[in-house]
Every structure is written in C-alpha cells, then in structure tokens.
N, C-alpha and C positions, 0 to 999 in steps of 0.2 A: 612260329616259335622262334623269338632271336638264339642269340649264339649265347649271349650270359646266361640265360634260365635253361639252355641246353647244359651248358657246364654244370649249374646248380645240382640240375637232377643227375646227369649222367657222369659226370667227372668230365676232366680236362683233357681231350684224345693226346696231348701231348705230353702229359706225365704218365697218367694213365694210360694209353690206349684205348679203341674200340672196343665196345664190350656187343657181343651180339644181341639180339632182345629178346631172346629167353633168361638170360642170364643178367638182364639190367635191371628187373625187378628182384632177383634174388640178391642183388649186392648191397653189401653191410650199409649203414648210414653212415655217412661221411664226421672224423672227428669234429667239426663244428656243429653236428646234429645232434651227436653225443651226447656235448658239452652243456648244451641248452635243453636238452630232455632231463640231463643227470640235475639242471639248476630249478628245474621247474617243479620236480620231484622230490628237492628239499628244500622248498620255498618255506618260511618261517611263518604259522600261525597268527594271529593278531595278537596281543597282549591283553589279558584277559582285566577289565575293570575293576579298581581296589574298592574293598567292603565299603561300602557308605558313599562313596563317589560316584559320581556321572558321570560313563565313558567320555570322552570327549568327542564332539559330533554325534552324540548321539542322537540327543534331541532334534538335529537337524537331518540327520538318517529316518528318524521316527516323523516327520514332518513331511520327508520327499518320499517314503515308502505308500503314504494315508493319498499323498499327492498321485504317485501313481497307480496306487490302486482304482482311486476315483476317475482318472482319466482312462483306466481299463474297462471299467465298468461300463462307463459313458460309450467307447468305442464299440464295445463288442456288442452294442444292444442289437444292432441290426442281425447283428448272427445269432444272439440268441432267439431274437423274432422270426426266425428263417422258418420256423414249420408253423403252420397256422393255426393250432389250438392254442385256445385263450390258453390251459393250462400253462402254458409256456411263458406267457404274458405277467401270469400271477408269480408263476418264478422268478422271471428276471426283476417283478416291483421287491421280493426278499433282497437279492441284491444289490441294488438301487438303495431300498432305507440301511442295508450295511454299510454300503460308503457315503452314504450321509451322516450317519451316525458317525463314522470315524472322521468324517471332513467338520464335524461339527464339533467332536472333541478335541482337535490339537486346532481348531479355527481358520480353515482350508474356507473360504469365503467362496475362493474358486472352487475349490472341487465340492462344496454345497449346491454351489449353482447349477452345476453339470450334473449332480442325483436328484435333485429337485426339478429339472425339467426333465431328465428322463423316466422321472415320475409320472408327469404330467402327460407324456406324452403314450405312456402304458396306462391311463387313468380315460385319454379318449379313444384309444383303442378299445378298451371295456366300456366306451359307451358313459362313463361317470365325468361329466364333461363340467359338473357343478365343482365338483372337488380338482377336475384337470386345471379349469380356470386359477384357482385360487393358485398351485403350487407352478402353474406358469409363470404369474403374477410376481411371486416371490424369484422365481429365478431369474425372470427378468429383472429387476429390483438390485439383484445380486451381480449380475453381469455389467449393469450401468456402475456400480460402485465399485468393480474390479477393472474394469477398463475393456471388458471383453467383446470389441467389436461384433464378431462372429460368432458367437453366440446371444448376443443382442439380437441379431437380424433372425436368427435360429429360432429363439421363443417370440419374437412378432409373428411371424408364419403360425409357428405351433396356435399363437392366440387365435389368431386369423381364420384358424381349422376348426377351431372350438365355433366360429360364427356359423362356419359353414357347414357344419354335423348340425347343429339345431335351427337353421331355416329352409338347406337347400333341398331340395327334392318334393317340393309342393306343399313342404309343412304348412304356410300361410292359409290353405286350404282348410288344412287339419285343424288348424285353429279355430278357420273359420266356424267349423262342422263343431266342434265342441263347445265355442259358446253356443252354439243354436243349441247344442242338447240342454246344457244348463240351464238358458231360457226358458226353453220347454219345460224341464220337470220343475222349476219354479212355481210354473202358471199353473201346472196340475194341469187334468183332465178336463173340469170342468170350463176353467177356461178358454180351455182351447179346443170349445164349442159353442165358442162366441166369434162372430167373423168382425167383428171391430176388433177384438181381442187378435186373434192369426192377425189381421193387418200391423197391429203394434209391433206384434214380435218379428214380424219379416220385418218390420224400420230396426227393432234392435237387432237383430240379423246384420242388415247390412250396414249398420253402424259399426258393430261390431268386425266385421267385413275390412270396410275401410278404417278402421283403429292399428287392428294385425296387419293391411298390406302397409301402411303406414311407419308401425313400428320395424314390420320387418326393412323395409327399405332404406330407412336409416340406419339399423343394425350395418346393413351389408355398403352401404356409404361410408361409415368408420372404419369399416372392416378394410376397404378399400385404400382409405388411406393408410391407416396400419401396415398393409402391405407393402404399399411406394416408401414408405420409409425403413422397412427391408430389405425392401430391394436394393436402395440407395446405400443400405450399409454393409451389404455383401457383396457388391458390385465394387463398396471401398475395398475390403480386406480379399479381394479374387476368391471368395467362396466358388467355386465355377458349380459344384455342385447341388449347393445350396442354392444360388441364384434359378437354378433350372427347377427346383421345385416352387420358390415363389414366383414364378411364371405361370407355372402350373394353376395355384394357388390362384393367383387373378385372374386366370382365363374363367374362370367357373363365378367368380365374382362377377366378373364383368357379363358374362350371359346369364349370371341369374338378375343384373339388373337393366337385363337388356339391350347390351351393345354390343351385338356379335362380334361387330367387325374389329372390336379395339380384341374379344377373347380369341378370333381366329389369327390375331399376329402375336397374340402371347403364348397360344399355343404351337405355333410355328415353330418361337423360339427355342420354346421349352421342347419339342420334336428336335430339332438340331442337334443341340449343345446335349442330352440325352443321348441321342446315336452317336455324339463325339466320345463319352464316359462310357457306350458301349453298354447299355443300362434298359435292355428287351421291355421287363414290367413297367417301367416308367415311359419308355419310346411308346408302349402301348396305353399308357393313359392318357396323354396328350394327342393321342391318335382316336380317342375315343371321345375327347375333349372339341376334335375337329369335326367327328361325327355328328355333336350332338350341335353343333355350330349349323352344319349344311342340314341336318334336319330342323332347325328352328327360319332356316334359308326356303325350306319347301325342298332341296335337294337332294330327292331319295336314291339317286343312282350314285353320287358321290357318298353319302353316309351309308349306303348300304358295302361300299368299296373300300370303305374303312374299318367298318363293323367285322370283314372279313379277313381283314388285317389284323384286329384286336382277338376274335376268336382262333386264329392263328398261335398268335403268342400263347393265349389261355392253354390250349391244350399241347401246346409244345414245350413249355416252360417249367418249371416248378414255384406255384406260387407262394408267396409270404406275406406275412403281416405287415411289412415295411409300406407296403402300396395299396392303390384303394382299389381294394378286388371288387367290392362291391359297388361302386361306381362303376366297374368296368361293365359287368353285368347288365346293373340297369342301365345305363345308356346302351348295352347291346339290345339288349330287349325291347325298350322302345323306339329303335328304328327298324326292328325286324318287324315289329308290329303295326308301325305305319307302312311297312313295304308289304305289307301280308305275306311274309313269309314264315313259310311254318315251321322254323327252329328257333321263333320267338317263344313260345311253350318249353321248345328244350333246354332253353338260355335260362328262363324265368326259374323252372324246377331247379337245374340246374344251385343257382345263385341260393334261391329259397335252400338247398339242402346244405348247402355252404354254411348259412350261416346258422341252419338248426344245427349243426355238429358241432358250432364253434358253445352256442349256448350250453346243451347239453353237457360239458365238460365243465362247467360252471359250479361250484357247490352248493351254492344257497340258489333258492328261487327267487328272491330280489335281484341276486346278481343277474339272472337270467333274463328278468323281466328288464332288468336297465339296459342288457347287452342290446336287447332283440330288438327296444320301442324306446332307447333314448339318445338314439340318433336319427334323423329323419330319413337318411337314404337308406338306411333298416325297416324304417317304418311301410317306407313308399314300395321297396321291394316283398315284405308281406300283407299285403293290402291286396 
C-alpha cells in the first residue's frame, strides 16, 4: 500500500498523528468525505418532461434501453439453458419473442437479429429444426445487412447444426428402411408373393438406397462449405470461442463424410483452444469427437482411453443444454460396445433416460414426438 492511499484512509501521521488500529476504524470521515457524501445526498432530480413534449433524449434512451435489453437476452441464454429440461428451453423462446418484439418496435435490425437466432437456436434444441432453419435464415439475412461479422459466422454454424441433427448418426439408413417400407405397403400383400415382384422392389430399395446416400452427401458437402466460411469469418473478428465450436462442428462433418484424418486435426484444435477457455463439457466433446475418430481407425484401446475421459466429465460435471450431451452418450456407447464392454448398456440406459425426462416435460405430444424422433442422434440413441 503506498504512502498517498495510506494518508487517504488513515490521515497524515504529521498533522495528525498515529492513530492505533482499533481506533482507525472508529475515526470520523475526513471533511473532504463529508463534503462529497453531504453533495451526493442533495444531488438534484432530473426535470420532469412538459405536457405534450418529448423528454429530450428520450427517444434515444428508449432506443438504447430495447438495445440493451436484446443484447441481455441474447447473452444470458447460456445461463438460462444451464439446467437441462426443455421446460427451460420453452421459457427462455418467451423471452427471446419479448425482445424481438421490442427490437422490432423501435427497429433494432440488430437486436432482431440476436432474438431471431436465438430463437432458432431453442427451436433445434427442441428438435423443430424445420422452423430453426427458417428463423436462422432470417437472422443471418439480418447480420449481413447490419455489418455483423460475429454473428454472421455464429448463424452459419447454428445453420450447419441444423444439417447435422437431420443426417448425422445413420439417418441415411433410416431412410433407407423407410422407403422400403413405403415400397412394401404399395405392393400390398399380394404382390409381394411374386418373386419377380420382391426382385423389383429390392431394385427400388437400392435405388432408393443410393438416391438418400447421394442426397445425404451433398447436404453435408454444402454443409461443409458453409462452415469454412465461418470459420474464415470468426477467425476475422477473434471469436476465440466461437471458432472452437466451428471446429467442433467440421470434425463431425468431416467423419460423417469420411475423412477422419482432416476431423482428427479439427478436433485437436477444437480440444486445445477449449482447455485454453477452460470449458470441461466442451473439452469433453471434442474428446469424444477423437473417440469416435480411432474407433472408425479400428483403434479400440485409444477410443476406449477417451471414452474414459468423456465419462469422467459426464459424472463429475453438471450438465447443460448448451453442449451435445447426447452425442456424448452415443459415441460413448458405441465404442464401449465395440470393446465389449459392459457399461455400454449403462451408458446407453443411461442417455435413453436422459432424454425420456427431457421429453416428458414437453406439453403437447407433437412436441414430444418431434423432441425424441426429429433429430437423428435422438433417433439413433432410441432405436
């Protein structure tokens, strides 16, 4: 402590004297403390607005209040997502259209943009990824016309999620299995007691087959690029954080279209810069991201070294809806079950009751039915 901020609090030992220190807290405040307690205590009101007139500033008050409210909103979503029932989810979309509504009345272009993707981004969280699209769409729309770098690269990602909720985790499969059913009840019974007939339908089968891995693979080729141009635009504005989840984001891209090696150096990075932000649930999904990497490697003694590492965090953490719990799950589950080991069943129950408790809190049974089966790594996890 110097010798001025000594004087401040304790007086000047040369006019004053030494004051012992029981007695240095009891001493009166000095008249300059007085003086500025006595000015602050009869500081003067504001001047109240004449009848029919508009404060002055006010409109501009009324304009940066709408402002910051919308930027409160936007910030605190992670905190409000912190406990993991949807409930939660459907509360913060109430305040979400609150400050859109008011960013939409006084014409906040920005602060629409910021309630309209965090709209969207509590819209794939519930699994309504039809309706997340569209108001992504718009906020992205909105950030290019505001100048808003950082949240440009923010709704590319967010879009990029939307690709990978409805292909990733074997959906291509699912497709598959569902035109065949279609086929099937087409032809009726009788039909498909003609074995020229079964021949036709296994051709439309595998036509069908290769249609959906087709389509899917282009989806996640777009997707692909969409991302590199995120990245490239958070990389401009030092998002440090942001960038660490579109890392994330391509690594899963890049192994669902089969190029480990490029998703094991994205999720490296995204492991790094993650243990830099000091950010456990996320260190642990890039570490899960690694797993499923060496298990697509045939490397069961390293993905199983990781998986131990993810279950780690799982039960020492508190988890939230900000991160993909349920990726973490399944990718635990499926390397414990290529290792046969037997807390692949405890993983799998596990995850399954996860996500019955999130639906159950749901009001309508649509909502439940879209939570549980219209996202694919939901789907793949109850199956």
């Amino acid at each position: 402590m110097g010798t001025d901020t000594q004087r401040r609090l304790c007086g000047s030992a040369t006019t004053r004297g030494a004051l012992p220190p029981d007695r240095r807290a009891a001493r009166r405040p000095t008249p300059a403390a007085a003086r500025l307690r006595y000015m602050w205590h009869r500081r003067r009101p504001p001047k109240p607005a004449r009848a029919g007139c508009r404060a002055p500033g006010a409109l501009h008050r009324a304009e940066s209040a709408a402002r910051i409210t919308a930027q409160r909103e936007h910030s605190d979503r992670q905190c409000r997502q912190r406990c993991l029932a949807t409930v939660a989810l459907r509360a913060s979309a109430g305040y979400f259209r609150q400050s859109l509504a008011l960013a939409r009345e006084i014409g906040d272009q920005r602060g629409e943009g910021w309630a309209l993707g965090a709209l969207g981004q509590v819209c794939i969280n519930l699994g309504d990824l039809t309706q997340a699209e569209q108001l992504l769409r718009q906020s992205l729309a909105l950030a290019r016309a505001t100048g808003d770098r950082r949240y440009e690269g923010m709704m590319l990602i967010q879009l990029v999620r939307v690709v990978l909720y409805e292909v990733s985790g074997g959906s291509s499969q699912e497709q598959v299995q569902q035109s065949g059913f279609r086929i099937q009840d087409s032809e009726g019974r009788a039909a498909l007691q003609v074995a020229d007939r079964r021949l036709q339908i296994g051709a439309d089968m595998a036509i069908a087959q290769a249609a959906a891995h087709q389509k899917r693979h282009q989806l996640l080729k777009v997707a692909l690029e969409q991302c590199e141009v995120a990245l490239a635009t958070l990389r401009e504005v030092n998002a440090r954080d942001k960038v660490a989840l579109a890392l994330l984001v391509k690594g899963w891209l890049c192994l669902e279209l089969g190029d480990p090696a490029a998703a094991e150096t994205c999720f490296l990075a995204a492991y790094t810069s993650w243990q830099q932000l000091d950010h456990r649930l996320r260190c642990a999904e890039a570490l899960s991201g690694l797993a499923a990497v060496a298990l697509t490697s045939g490397d069961l003694a390293t993905a199983s070294g990781f998986v131990d590492d993810v279950l780690r965090v799982i039960h020492t953490t508190r988890l939230n809806a900000e991160c993909e719990i349920v990726t973490l799950y399944l990718t635990c589950h499926r390397v414990l079950c290529a290792a046969a080991d037997g807390r692949a069943e405890v993983v799998l129950a596990a995850g399954r009751a996860l996500l019955q408790d999130q639906a159950a809190q749901l009001s309508t049974a649509e909502a439940r039915q879209r939570f549980l089966y219209g996202i694919a790594a939901h789907r793949t996890l109850l199956a």
